[in-house]
Structure formats: C-alpha cells, structure tokens
C-alpha positions in Angstrom: -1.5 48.8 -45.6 -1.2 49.0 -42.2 -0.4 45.2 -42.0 2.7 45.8 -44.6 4.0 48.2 -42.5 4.4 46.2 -39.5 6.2 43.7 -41.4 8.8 46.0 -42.7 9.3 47.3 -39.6 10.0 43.5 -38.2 12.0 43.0 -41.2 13.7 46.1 -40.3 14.6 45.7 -36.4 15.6 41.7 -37.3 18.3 43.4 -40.1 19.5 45.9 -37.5 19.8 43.4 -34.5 21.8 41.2 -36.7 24.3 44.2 -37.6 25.5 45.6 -34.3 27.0 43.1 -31.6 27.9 44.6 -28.4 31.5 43.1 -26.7 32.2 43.2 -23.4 35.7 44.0 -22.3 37.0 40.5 -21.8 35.4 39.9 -25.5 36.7 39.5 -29.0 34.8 38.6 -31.9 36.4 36.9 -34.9 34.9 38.3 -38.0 33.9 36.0 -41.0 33.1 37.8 -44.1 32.1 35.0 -46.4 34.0 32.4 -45.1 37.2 34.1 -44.6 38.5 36.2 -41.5 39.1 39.9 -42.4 39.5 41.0 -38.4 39.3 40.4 -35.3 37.2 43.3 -33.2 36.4 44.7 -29.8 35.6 45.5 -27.3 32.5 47.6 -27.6 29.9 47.8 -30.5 30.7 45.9 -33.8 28.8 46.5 -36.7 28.2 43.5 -39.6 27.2 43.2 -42.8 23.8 41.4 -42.7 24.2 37.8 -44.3 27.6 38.5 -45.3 29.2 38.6 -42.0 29.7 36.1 -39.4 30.7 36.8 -35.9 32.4 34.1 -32.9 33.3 35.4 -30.0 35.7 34.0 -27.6 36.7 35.1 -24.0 40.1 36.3 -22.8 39.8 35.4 -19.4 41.9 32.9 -17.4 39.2 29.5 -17.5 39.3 27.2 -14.5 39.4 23.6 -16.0 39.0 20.2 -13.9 40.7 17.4 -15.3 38.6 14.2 -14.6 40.0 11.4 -12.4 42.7 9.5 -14.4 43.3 5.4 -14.0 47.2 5.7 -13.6 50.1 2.8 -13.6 52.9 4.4 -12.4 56.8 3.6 -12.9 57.0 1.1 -10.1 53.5 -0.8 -11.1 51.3 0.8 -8.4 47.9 1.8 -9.7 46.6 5.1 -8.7 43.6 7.8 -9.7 45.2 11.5 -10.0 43.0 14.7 -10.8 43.7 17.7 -11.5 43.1 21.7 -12.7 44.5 23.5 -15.4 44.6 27.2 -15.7 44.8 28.6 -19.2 43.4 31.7 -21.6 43.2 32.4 -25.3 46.2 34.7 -26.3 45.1 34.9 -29.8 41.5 34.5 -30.7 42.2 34.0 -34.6 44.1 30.7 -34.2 41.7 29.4 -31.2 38.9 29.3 -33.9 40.8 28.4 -37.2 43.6 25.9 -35.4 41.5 23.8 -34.1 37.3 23.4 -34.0 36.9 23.5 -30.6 39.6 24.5 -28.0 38.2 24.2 -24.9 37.4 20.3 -25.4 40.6 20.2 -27.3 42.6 21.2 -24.0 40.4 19.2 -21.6 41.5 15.6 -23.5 45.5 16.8 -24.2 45.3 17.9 -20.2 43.9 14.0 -19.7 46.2 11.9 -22.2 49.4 14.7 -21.0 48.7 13.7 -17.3 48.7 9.8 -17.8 51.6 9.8 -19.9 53.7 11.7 -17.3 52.8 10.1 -14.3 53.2 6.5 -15.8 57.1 7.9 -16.1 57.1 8.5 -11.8 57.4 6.3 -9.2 54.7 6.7 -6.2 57.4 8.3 -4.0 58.1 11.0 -6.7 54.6 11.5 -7.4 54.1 12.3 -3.9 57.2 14.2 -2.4 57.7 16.1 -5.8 54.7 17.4 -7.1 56.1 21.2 -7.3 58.2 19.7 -10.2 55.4 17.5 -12.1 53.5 20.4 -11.9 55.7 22.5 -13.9 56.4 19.3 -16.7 53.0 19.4 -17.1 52.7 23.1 -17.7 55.4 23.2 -19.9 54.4 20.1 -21.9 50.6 21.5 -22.4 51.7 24.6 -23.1 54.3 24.0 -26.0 51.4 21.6 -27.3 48.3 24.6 -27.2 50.8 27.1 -28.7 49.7 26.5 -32.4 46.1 27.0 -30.9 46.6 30.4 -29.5 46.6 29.4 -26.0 48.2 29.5 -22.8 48.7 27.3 -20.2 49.6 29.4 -17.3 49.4 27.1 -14.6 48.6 23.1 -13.8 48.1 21.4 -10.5 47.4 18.1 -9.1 44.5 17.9 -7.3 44.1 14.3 -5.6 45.6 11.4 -6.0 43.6 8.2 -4.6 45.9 5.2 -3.3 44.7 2.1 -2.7 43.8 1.0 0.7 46.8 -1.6 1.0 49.0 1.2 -0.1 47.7 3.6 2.2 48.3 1.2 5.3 51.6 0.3 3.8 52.8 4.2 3.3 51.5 4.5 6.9 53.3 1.7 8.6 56.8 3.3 6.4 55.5 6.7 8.1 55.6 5.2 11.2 58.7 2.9 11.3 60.4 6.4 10.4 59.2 7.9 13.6 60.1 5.3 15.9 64.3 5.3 13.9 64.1 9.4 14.5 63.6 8.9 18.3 66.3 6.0 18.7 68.5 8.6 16.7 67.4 11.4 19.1 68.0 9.2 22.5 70.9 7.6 21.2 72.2 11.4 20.6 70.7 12.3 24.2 72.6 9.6 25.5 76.0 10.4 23.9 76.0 14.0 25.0 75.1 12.8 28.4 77.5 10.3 28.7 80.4 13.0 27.7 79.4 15.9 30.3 78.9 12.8 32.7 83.2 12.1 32.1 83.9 15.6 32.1 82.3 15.9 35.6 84.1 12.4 36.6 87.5 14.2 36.0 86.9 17.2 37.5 86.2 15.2 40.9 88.7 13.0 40.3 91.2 16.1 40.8 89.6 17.4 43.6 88.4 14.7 46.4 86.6 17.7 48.6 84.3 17.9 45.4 83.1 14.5 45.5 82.5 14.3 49.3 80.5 17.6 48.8 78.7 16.0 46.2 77.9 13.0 48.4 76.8 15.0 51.1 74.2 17.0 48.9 72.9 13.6 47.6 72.3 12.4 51.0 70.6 15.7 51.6 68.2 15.4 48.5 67.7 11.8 49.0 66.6 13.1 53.5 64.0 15.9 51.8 62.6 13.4 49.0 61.8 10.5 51.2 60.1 10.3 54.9 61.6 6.7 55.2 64.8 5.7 56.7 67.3 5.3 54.4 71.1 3.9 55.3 74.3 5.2 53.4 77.6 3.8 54.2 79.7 6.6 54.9 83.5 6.3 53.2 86.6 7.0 55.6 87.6 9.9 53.3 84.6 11.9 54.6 86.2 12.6 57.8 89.8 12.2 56.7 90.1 16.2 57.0 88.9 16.5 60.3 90.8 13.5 61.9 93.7 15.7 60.4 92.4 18.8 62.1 91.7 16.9 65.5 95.6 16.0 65.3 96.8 18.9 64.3 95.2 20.7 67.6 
C-alpha cells in the first residue's frame, strides 16, 4: 500500500514539473499544442498541458557571434583571411523556430558565405581604408536576408584581416615611400616661403644702404662672439662712406 503511494506521488510531481516552466525576463517560450503554435508566452511562470504541450524557448538578448577566418580573393587577385563578429537578436520568437530549424547556425554560415562574397567585390586598398563602409554592406545585406527568420542584425564588424608576408613588406615599403614624398613636399614648401621673406628683406635693403651696413656689422659681431679664432672680413668702402662725408663736412 505504502509502495503504491510513493509511486503516485512520483507520478504526481513528474506531471506537475512538466506543467509549469519558469521564464526569465530575457525569455520566451513558443508554445506547441500538438504540433501547432497557439502562443507565444512570458516571462514568468507558464503552465502546459502535460503531453499535449510543447514548450522552446529562445533568448531575446543581443548574441555575440564570431565569424571564423575566411580564405578571401579579393577584386585585384590578392589572397587574404578576414574574421569577423556579428551582433544580432531574435525580434520575433515565432518565425526563429518555424522559418528556419535552427537560426543561430543558420546566421553563423550566411555571416560566412555574405563576407566572402563581399570582399571578393573590394580591392585590398578598399578593404583596408574603408572598412566603416563594408561594415555597414554587410549589416544591411545580412539583415534583409534574416528578416524572414525574425532576426536582427544590428551590427557587423571586421575583426582581422591577415596579409601575406610579401604584401605586408610591400604595403610597408608604399607606407614608407609616402613618408619620405611628404617631407620633400614639406622642405620644398619650407624652402619656398624662405626663399620669398629672403627677397622681401633683399628689397628692403636695397632701398636703404645704412640697413645693410648695420646688418653687416651685426654679422661680424655674431660671427666675433661665436668663434675664439681669428676671422678676416673685407670691409666695403660704403661702410665708412658716411663718415668720410662727415670728416669733410667739419
């Protein structure tokens, strides 16, 4: 009697643990009632029908999704491995588990075939100094794609993209013969402005001789305090042109 008991009291909790789910608030369960969906519930506690019912729950959050190293040929024939991570979440639990049989594996191989098929279409340079705008072709491809599924693809990034070694020393020696043109531009520039205040300061003497003699004295000034050594200028007539005229004039 006793042993009976027991059993229908197992019987009992197994019925009554198969009736009531409990949802957390990022949860929704998708409700089967022989075979066919009748609601979608949650969060909190969900009671089923024993045998009847059928419960899958799926996650709302934002999932984090790595997208495997891809062998890529790109538009100018240079062969390259690009990664990346998608950001996505379910938007409408119904079509995740009706559209398609399993959407998180079905996003993981359209991310993979979506990211060779755009970056064959780029050249290297693009690939590199545009990746803002590949990012957003991607997002916008995947997302039009998952639509049907009932979920969205908020966000895609490139991760890494691998060069080969010879590609690497040949981006590097472009990298650095670009360098080198920027500071010819830059001296050249230097050189010009220079040369300009330099004629600007020629005329200006020009129409006043006591300028340049006071600039030759102060060079033979610097030239005394910067050097211990003997040094011998020829001195021009002009320089004492205005006191020959003053010894005259007394």
């Amino acid at each position: 009697m006793d042993f009976g008991i027991i059993i229908l009291v197992i019987v009992f909790i197994a019925i009554l643990s198969s009736m009531i789910r409990i949802l957390n608030e990022y949860e929704r369960g998708v409700i089967f009632r022989l075979g066919r969906i009748i609601d979608t519930k949650g969060p909190g506690l969900i009671f089923l029908i024993p045998v009847i019912d059928r419960m899958m729950k799926v996650s709302l959050r934002t999932i984090t999704m790595d997208v495997p190293p891809q062998d890529v040929i790109t538009k100018d024939n240079v062969s390259v491995k690009v990664s990346a991570v998608i950001y996505f979440r379910v938007m409408d639990p119904n079509r995740a588990i009706v559209e398609v049989e399993n959407y998180m594996y079905a996003t993981s191989q359209l991310a993979q075939t979506t990211l060779r098929s755009v970056l064959g279409q780029a050249e290297l340079d693009e690939m590199l100094a545009e990746r803002d705008r590949i990012n957003n072709q991607l997002q916008d491809i995947l997302d039009k794609q998952t639509d049907p599924w009932g979920v969205k693809v908020s966000h895609v990034e490139l991760k890494h993209i691998d060069l080969p070694q010879d590609m690497q020393r040949a981006i590097a020696r472009q990298a650095e013969a670009e360098r080198i043109r920027r500071a010819k531009v830059i001296n050249a520039e230097g050189e010009l402005q220079a040369s300009e205040k330099l004629t600007e300061a020629a005329k200006i003497m020009g129409a006043s001789p006591v300028a340049i003699q006071l600039r030759y004295l102060q060079t033979l000034s610097e030239v005394a305090t910067e050097h211990n050594s003997t040094t011998i200028f020829p001195v021009p007539i002009d320089l004492f042109e205005p006191f020959l005229k003053a010894m005259k004039k007394s």
